[in-house]
Structure formats: structure tokens, C-alpha cells
N, C-alpha and C positions, 0 to 999 in steps of 0.2 A: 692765581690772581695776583698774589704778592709779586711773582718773578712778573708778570706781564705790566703792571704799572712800573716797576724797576726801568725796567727793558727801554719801556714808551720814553719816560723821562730823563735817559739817558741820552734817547736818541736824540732826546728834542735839546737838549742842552749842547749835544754834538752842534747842530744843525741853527740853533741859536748863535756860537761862538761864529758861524760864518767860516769853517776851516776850510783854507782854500782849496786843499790836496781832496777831493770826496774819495779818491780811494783810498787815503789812509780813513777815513770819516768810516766806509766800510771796514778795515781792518776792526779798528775798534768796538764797532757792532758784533762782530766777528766773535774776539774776543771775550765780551760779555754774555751774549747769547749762546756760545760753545758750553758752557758748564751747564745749563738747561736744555733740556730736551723735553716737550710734554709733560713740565712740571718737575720732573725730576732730575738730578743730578749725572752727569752725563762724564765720557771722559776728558781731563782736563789739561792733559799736555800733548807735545805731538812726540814724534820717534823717525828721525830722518834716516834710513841705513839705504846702501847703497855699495857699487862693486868695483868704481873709480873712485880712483884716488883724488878728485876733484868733491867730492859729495860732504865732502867735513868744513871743508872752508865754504862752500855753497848752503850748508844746514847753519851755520854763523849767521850767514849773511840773512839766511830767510828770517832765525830768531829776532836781528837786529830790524829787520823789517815789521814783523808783525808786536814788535817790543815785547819780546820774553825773554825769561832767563835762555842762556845755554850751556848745556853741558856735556862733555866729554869724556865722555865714561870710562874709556882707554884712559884718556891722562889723568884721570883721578884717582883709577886705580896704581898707575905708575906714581903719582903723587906719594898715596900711603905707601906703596912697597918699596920705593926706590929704587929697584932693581928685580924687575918681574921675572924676567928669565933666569933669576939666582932663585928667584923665591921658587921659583916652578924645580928646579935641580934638586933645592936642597928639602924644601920640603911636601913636592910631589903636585899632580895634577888638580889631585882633587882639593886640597885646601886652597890652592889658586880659583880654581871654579867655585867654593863658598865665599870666596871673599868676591869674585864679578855678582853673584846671587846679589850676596847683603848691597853690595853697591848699586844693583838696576835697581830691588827693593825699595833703597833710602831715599833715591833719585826720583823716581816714579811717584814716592809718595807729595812730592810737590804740588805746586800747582804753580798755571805759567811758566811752565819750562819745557824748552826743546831739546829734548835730547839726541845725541851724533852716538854710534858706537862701530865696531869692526864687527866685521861677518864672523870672526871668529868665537865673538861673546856670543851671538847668536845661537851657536851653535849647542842649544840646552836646552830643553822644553819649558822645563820652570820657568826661564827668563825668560822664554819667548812667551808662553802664558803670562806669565805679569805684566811685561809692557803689550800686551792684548788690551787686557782689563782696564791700563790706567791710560794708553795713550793710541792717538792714531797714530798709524803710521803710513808714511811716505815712501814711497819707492821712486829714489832719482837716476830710473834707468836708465843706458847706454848700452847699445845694441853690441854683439859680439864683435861685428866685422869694427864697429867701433872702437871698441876696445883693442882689439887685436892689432889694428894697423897704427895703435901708440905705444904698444908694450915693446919693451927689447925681449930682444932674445933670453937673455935670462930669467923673463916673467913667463916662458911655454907653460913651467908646471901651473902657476896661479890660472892661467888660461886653459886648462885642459880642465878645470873644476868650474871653471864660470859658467856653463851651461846650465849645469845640474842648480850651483849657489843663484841661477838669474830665475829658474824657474821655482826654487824656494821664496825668494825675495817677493816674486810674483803673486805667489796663494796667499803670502803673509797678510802683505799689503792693502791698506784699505782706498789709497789714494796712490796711483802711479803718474811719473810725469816724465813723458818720454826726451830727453835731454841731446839727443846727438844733435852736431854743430850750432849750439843753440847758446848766444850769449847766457853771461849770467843773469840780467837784467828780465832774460825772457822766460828763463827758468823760475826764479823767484815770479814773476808775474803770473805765468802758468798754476805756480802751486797755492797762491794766493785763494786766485781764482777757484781751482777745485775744492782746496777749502770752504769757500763759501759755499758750492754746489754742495759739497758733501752736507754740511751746515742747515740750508736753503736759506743764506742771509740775504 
């Protein structure tokens, strides 16, 4: 009852200002009614991963869209270590894999944040269980033949795993948005969109 007078007054005060944009009017709705579900507290950030190299600066732009934090979990971790791949050499795989834990951990426990990561942090159960629990996530697919007829020659090996890493990304996933030849404008709009579906805003 609390959260449903909340909600109402929020919306009305939206809808009072006269905001010219109504679909950011929705965004905003969006945003407040996402932490509720049925009274109860629901998950509160999102989790964009994806298997082009286009999907980090497009998971930016969605943030800057729906006004959340963003964050990048790869450069934060390179932040602390200054040099990842010495850290991994000298002192081994697996303290590099408790320090990406602590870092999806710290990040996750936000709220209003979108976080961007590589398929490679993914590849952990724990992490992929945690940002389960705290956030949705996005799958900003690109089809193989997509993919493939932008890679050089040098990226075969990356592409001879994208099958396998597209159909993982897939079961993750709570919201997919299918992306080949698709500006960015349409992509963000798209994911918007399923958001509130996923939502019912």
C-alpha cells in the first residue's frame, strides 16, 4: 500500500510537470516501479554482456538513457591492478578470479547501476549467480554470419567459440535484443522498450 501511493504520486507529479519527452516520463516510471514487484523488493540494476565489440559503448549509452550509474567491470578491475596480465603471471589465475568475484560482488550490491562486463568475467558460476540475483540482464545479440563478416582474419579463433559463448549468453539472459544492422538509437529503443515489458510499466 505504501509502495502503491509512492508510485501513484510520483507518477502524477511526472505527468503534472507536463514533461515534454513522455517516453522518458516512462523511463522514469520504469525506474521507480523496477525495485517493486508485488510489494516486495525486486532486482535493482541491470547487467548488459554481449559478444561484439560494439555492446560496451552501446550498454553506456543505454545507462545515459535510462539515467543510471555505469559501470565497467573490466576497467575497474584494471583500475585496481594496473596491470592485469602481470597480476595473472605473477600471481596466478585464481587470485585474479577473487578479486573479478569481490568486484561483480561490490558493484552488484548498488543500486541504479548498469553494469558492462567481458564474456571472460562471466565465465564463473558464482559471478554469474550473483548478478542473477541482483540484476537483469541484457543480451545485445549479433548474429554469427554478423559477426563473422566484421572479424579479420586474426579474430577465427574468437569466432570458432562464439557459437557455444552465443548460446550461453542466450539461457543467461532475461531480456534479448536482437541487434544486426540496427542503428544505435534503435537498439537503445528496443531495449527500453523490453524493459518495460519485462517490468509491465
Amino acid at each position: 500500500k505504501v509502495f502503491c501511493k509512492e508510485y501513484t504520486l510520483i507518477c502524477l507529479i511526472l505527468s503534472k510537470k507536463q514533461i515534454p519527452n513522455i517516453f522518458y516520463c516512462k523511463i522514469m516510471q520504469f525506474v521507480i516501479y523496477s525495485k517493486y514487484i508485488g510489494g516486495r523488493m525486486t532486482k535493482h540494476n541491470l547487467c548488459v554482456i554481449g559478444l561484439y565489440k560494439t555492446v560496451k559503448p552501446l550498454a553506456n549509452r543505454i545507462a545515459d538513457t535510462l539515467d543510471m550509474y555505469f559501470a565497467d567491470i573490466d576497467e575497474l578491475i584494471a583500475f585496481d591492478l594496473l596491470d592485469v596480465k602481470l597480476t595473472q603471471e605473477v600471481c596466478g589465475r585464481e587470485y585474479l578470479l577473487k578479486i573479478e568475484k569481490n568486484k561483480v560482488k561490490t558493484v552488484t550490491s548498488y543500486e541504479n547501476t548498469l553494469l558492462s562486463l567481458d564474456y571472460s568475467v562471466l565465465n564463473n558460476d558464482s559471478i554469474i549467480e550473483n548478478i542473477k540475483d541482483n540484476c537483469v540482464i541484457i543480451y545485445l545479440k549479433y548474429s554469427s554470419d554478423y559477426v563473422k563478416s566484421r572479424l579479420k582474419k586474426s579474430d577465427n579463433i574468437e569466432y570458432e567459440l562464439f557459437e557455444d559463448r552465443d548460446y550461453i549468453c542466450t539461457q543467461m539472459a532475461d531480456i534479448i535484443v536482437h541487434c544486426d544492422d540496427l542503428p544505435t538509437n534503435k537498439i537503445i529503443e528496443q531495449t527500453t522498450t523490453k524493459l518495460q515489458d519485462y517490468y509491465n510499466v
